[in-house]
N, C-alpha and C positions, 0 to 999 in steps of 0.2 A: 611462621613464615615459610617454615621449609614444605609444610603442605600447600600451599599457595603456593610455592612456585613450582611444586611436581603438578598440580592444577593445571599450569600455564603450558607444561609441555603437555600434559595428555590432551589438551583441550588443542594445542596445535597440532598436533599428530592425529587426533580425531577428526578436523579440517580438512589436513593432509594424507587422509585416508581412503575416499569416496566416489563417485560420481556417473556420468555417464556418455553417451559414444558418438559424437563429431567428428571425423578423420581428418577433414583437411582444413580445419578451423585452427590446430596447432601448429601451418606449418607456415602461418606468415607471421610466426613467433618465436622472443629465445626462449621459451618458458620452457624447453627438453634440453634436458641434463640434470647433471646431478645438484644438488643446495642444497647448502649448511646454513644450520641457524647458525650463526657468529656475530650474534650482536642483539642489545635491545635500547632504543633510541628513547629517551624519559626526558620528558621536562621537572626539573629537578626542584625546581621552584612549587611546582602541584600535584609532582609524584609520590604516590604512596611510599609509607614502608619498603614492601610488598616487591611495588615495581623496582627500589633501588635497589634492594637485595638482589632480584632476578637480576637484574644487568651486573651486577656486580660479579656473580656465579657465572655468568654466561661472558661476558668480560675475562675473568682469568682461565675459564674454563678453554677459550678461544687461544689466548697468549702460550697458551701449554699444548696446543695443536690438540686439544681434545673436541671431538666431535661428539655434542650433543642428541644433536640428530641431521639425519640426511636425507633427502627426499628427490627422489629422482624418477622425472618427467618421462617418460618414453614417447617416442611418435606414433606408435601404434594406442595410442590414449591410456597404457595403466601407468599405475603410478606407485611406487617401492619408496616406503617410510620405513627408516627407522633411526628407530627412539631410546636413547638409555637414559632418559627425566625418570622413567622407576625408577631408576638404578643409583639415582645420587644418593651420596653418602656424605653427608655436612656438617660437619666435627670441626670443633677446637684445635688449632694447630698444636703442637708438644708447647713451647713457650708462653702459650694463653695471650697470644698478641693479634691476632690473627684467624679467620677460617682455613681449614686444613679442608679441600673437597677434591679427591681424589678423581682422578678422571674414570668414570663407568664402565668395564668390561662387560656389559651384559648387556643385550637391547632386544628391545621386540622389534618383530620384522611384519612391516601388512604391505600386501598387495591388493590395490581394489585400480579403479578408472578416476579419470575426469575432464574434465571440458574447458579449455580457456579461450574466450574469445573478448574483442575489445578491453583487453584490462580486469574482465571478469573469468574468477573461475569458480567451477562450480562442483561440486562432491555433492553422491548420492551414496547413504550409508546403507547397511546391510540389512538396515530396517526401511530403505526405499527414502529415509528424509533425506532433503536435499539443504546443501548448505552450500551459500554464495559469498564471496567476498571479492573487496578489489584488489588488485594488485597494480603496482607499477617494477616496472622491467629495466632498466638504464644497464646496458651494459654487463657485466659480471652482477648485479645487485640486483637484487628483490623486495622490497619494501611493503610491507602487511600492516595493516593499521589495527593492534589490537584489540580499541575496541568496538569493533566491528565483529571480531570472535567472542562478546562477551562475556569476558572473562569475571570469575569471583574477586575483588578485592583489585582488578584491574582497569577501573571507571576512568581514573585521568586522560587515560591514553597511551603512550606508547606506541613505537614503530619495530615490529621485529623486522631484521634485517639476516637476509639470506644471500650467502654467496656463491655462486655459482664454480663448480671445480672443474 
């Protein structure tokens, strides 16, 4: 489970890493600023393993004010990810009652581009593939449909949820 859910972050961060150069297509948008994943939306009923674990991790990992990762929009189109989903560390609490997962000190940091226009954005990686997903915007929130990033062991679905700081 615990490589499944570093899966979930590199494969968001690899999302959130790309793309290419529209100027003024961002700026009838709130998609610039900064966002934190802090949240993963599962229907509980047809969620994997997998997916409850991840929200579960991302759940307390939020409540302790630990940032995941953060991803922050510029208006000149680049885009600054970063990610400490290497970095977890998912141990047994002392008591054996519980996960002990300490919040990450360590993150990779990428800068590349990207493009959002009508609810769509779009990254172009450093091998030139492009990759599109939708988003919705409401306010401080950011809503990604995970499997649209198709993710390993992530088919039910799920909504990652990003908030804007």
């Amino acid at each position: 489970m615990k490589r499944n859910l570093l899966t979930l972050f590199i494969a968001t961060t690899l999302l959130f890493s790309c793309s290419s150069d529209k100027d003024d297509l961002n700026q009838e948008n709130g998609i610039i600023g900064s966002w934190e994943l802090t949240a993963l939306e599962i229907d509980d009923s047809t969620a994997s393993d997998d997916e409850k674990f991840a929200q579960d991790i991302l759940s307390f990992l939020s409540e302790i004010n630990c940032s995941l990762m953060t991803i922050t929009f510029n208006a000149d189109l680049s885009v600054i990810t970063e990610n400490s989903g290497n970095y977890l560390d998912i141990n047994v609490n002392p008591g054996g009652t519980g996960l002990d997962v300490p919040c990450p000190t360590e993150k990779d940091t990428s800068v590349d581009s990207y493009m959002y226009e009508g609810g769509v954005l779009t990254y172009i990686d450093e091998n030139q593939v492009e990759t599109t997903v939708n988003v919705e915007i409401s306010g401080n929130t950011m809503r990604v449909n995970a499997t649209e990033l198709n993710f390993a062991d992530f088919n039910d679905g799920g909504v990652l949820i990003f908030t804007k700081r």
